[in-house]
NUFI-498645 format. One record per residue: residue in three letters; chain; x, y, z of N, C-alpha, C, CB in turn. Coordinates in steps of 0.2 Angstrom, whole numbers, plus 5000, padded with zeros to 4 digits. Glycine has a CB too. Example, Ala and Ser with C-alpha at 12.3 -4.5 7.8 and 13.67 -1.06 7.14 Angstrom:
! residues 2
> aa|ch|n_east|n_north|n_up|ca_east|ca_north|ca_up|c_east|c_north|c_up|cb_east|cb_north|cb_up
> Ala|A|5066|4972|5039|5062|4978|5039|5066|4984|5039|5057|4978|5045
> Ser|A|5064|4989|5035|5068|4995|5036|5064|5000|5039|5070|4997|5029
***
This chain:
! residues 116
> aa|ch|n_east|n_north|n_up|ca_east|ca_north|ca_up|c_east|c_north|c_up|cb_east|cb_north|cb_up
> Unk|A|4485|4747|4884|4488|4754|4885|4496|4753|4884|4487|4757|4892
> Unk|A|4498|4758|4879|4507|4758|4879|4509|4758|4882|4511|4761|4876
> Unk|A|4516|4758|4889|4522|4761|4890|4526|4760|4887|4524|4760|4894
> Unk|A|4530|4764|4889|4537|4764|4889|4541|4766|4897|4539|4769|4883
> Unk|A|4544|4762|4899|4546|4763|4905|4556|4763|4907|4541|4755|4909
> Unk|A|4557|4769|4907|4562|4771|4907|4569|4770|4914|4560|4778|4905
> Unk|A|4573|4768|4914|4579|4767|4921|4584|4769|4919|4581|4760|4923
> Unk|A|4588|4769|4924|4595|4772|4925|4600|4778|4924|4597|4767|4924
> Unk|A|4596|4782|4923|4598|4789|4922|4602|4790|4930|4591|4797|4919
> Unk|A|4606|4796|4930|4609|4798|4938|4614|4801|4938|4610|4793|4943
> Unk|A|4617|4804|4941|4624|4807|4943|4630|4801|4943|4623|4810|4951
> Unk|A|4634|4806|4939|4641|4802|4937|4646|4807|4936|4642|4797|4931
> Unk|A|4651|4806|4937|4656|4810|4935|4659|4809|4928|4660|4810|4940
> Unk|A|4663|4812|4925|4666|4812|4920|4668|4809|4917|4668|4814|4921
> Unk|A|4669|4805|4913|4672|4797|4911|4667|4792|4914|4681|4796|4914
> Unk|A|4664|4793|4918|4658|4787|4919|4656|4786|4915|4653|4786|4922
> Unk|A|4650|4779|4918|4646|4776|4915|4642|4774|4916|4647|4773|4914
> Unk|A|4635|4775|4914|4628|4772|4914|4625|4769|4909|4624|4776|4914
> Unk|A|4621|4763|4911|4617|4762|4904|4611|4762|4906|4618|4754|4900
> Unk|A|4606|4765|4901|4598|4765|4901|4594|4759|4899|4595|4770|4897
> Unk|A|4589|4758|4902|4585|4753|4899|4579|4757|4898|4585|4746|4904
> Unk|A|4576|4755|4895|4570|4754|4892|4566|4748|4889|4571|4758|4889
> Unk|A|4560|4749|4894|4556|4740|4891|4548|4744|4892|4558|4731|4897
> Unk|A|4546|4741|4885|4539|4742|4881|4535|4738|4883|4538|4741|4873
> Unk|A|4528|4739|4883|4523|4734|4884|4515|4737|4882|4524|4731|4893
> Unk|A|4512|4734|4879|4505|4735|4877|4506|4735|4869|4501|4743|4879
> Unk|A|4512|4735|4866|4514|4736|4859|4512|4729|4854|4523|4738|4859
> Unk|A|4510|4729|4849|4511|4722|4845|4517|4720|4842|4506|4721|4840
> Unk|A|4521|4717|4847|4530|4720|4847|4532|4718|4839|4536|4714|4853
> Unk|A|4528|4713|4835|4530|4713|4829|4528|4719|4824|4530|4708|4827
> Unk|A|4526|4724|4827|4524|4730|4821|4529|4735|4824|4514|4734|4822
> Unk|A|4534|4735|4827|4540|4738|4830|4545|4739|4825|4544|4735|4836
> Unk|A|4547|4744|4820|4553|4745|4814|4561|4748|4820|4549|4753|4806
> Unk|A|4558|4750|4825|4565|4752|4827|4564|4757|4833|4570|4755|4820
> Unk|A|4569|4756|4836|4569|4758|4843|4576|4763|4845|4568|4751|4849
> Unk|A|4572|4771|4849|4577|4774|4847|4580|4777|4854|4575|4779|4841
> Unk|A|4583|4781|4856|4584|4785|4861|4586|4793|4859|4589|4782|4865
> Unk|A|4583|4796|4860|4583|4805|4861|4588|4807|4869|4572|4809|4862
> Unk|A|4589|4813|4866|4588|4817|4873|4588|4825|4873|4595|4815|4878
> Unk|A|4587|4828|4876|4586|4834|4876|4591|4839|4883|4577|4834|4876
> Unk|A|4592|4843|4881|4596|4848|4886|4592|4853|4886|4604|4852|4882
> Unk|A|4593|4857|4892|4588|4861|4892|4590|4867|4890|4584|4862|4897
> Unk|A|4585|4869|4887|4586|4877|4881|4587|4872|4875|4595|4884|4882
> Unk|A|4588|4867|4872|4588|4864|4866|4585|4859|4863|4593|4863|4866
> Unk|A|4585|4858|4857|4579|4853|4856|4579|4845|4856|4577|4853|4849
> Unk|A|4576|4843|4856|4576|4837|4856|4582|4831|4851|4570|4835|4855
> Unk|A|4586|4828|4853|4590|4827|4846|4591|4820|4847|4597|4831|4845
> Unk|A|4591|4817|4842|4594|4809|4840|4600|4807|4844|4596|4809|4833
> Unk|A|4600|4802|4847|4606|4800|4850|4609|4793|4846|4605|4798|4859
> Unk|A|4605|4788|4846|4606|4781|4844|4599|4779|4841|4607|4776|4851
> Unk|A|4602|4773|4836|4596|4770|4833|4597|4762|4832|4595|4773|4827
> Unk|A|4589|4758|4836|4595|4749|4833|4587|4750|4827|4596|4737|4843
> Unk|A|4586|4746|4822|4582|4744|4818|4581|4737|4820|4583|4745|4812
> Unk|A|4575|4733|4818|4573|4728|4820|4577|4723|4818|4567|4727|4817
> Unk|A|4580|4722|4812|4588|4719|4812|4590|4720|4812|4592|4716|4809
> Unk|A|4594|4724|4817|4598|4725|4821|4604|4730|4820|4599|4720|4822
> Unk|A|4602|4732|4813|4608|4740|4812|4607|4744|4817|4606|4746|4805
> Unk|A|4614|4749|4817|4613|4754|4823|4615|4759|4820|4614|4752|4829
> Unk|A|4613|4766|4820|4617|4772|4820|4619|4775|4826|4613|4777|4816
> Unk|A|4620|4782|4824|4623|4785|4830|4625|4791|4829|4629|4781|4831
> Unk|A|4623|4799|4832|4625|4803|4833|4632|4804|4833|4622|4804|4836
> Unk|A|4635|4810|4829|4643|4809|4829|4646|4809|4835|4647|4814|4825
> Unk|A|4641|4815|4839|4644|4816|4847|4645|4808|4850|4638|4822|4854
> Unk|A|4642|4805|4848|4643|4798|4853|4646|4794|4852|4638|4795|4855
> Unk|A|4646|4791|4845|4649|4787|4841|4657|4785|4844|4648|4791|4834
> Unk|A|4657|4778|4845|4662|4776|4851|4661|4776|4857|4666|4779|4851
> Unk|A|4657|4779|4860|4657|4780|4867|4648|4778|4871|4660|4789|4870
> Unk|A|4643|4777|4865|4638|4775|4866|4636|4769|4863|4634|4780|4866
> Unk|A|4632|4764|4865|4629|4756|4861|4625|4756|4863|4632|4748|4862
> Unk|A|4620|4753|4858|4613|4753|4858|4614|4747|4857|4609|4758|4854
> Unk|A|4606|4742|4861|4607|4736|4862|4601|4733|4860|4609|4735|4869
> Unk|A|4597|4729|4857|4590|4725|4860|4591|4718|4863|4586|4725|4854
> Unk|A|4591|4716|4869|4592|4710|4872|4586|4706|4871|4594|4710|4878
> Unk|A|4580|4709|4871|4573|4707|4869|4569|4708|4864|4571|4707|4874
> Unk|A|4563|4707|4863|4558|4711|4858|4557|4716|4860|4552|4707|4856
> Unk|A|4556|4718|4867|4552|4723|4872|4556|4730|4874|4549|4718|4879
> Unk|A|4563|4727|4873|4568|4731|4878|4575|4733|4872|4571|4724|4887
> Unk|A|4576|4739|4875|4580|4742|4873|4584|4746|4877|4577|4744|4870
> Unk|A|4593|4743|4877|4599|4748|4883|4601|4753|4879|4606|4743|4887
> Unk|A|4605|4757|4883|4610|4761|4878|4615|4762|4883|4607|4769|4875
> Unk|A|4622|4759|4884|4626|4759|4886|4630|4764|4884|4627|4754|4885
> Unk|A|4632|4769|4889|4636|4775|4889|4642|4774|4892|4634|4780|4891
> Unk|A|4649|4775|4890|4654|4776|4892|4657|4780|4892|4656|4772|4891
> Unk|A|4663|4784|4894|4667|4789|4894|4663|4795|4893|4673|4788|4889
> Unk|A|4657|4796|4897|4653|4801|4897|4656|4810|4900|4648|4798|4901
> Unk|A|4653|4814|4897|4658|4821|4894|4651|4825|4897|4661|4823|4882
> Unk|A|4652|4831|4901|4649|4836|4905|4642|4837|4899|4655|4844|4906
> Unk|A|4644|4838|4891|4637|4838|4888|4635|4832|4884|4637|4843|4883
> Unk|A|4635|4829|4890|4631|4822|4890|4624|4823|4892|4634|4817|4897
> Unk|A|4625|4828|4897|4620|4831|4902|4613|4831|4900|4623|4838|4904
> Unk|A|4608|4827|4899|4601|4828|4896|4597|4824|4901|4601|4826|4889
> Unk|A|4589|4825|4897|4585|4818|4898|4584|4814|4893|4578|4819|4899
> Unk|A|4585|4809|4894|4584|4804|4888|4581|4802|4887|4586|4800|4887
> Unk|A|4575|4799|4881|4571|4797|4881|4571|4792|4876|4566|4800|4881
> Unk|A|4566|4788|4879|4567|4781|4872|4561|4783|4868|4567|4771|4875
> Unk|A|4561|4779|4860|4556|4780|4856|4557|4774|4855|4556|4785|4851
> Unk|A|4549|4772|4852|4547|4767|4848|4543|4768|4842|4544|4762|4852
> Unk|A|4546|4766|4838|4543|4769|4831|4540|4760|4829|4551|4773|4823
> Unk|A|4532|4759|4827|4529|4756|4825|4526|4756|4815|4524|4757|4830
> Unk|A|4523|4751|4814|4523|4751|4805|4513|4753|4807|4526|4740|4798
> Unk|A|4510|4754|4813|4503|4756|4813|4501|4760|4808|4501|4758|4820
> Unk|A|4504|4768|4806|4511|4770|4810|4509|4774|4818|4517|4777|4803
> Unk|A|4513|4773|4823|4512|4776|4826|4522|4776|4830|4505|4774|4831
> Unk|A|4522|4783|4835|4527|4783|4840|4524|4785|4845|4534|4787|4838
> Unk|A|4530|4780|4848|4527|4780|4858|4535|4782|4862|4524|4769|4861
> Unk|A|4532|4786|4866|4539|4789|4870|4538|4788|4876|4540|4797|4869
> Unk|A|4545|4787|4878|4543|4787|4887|4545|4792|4890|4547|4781|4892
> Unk|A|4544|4792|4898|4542|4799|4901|4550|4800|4902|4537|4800|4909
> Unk|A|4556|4800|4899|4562|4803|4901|4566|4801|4907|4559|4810|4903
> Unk|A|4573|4802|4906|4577|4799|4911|4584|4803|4912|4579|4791|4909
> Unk|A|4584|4807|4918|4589|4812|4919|4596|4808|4919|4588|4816|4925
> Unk|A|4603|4811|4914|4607|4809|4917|4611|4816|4918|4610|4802|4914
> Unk|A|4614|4816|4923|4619|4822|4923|4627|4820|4923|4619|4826|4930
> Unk|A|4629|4824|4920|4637|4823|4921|4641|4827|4925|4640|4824|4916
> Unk|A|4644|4825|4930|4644|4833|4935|4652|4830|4938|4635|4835|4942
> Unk|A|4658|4835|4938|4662|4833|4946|4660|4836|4951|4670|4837|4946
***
């Protein structure tokens, strides 16, 4: 059975910093093309935050670009390292795993708020 098993979302103030982790398991980690993270605001859709690919390119949403890093330390696991976080930071985040089966596998979400 897949997971995806999502950490460290939480309250921070303004200019903080969180990083997420996320780590996979039931996957045949080498059918993994790339691992992503979303997040969603509510009333809005779901949108692209970060992307690492299996060698290791990474994109990046303009809103973030500089102040977010996407990481893979393992085959399994994936961080996203947020810094100088801005009120519409404010979402749930979710990690994706995109596979060559093809299939994607999402985890159940990780609130972070940005709040004084």
């Amino acid at each position: 059975q897949v997971q995806l098993v999502e950490s460290g979302g939480g309250l921070v103030q303004p200019g903080g910093s969180l990083r997420l982790s996320c780590a996979a398991s039931g996957i045949i980690f080498s059918r993994i093309y790339a691992m992503n993270w979303y997040r969603q605001a509510p009333g809005k859709q779901r949108d692209l935050v970060a992307s690492i690919a299996i060698a290791g390119r990474t994109s990046y949403a303009d809103s973030v670009k500089g102040r977010f890093t996407i990481s893979r330390p393992n085959v399994n696991t994936v961080y996203l390292q947020m810094n100088s976080l801005k009120l519409e930071d404010t979402a749930v985040y979710y990690c994706q795993v995109r596979t060559t089966a093809p299939s994607d596998y999402w985890g159940q979400g990780t609130q972070v708020t940005v709040s004084s």
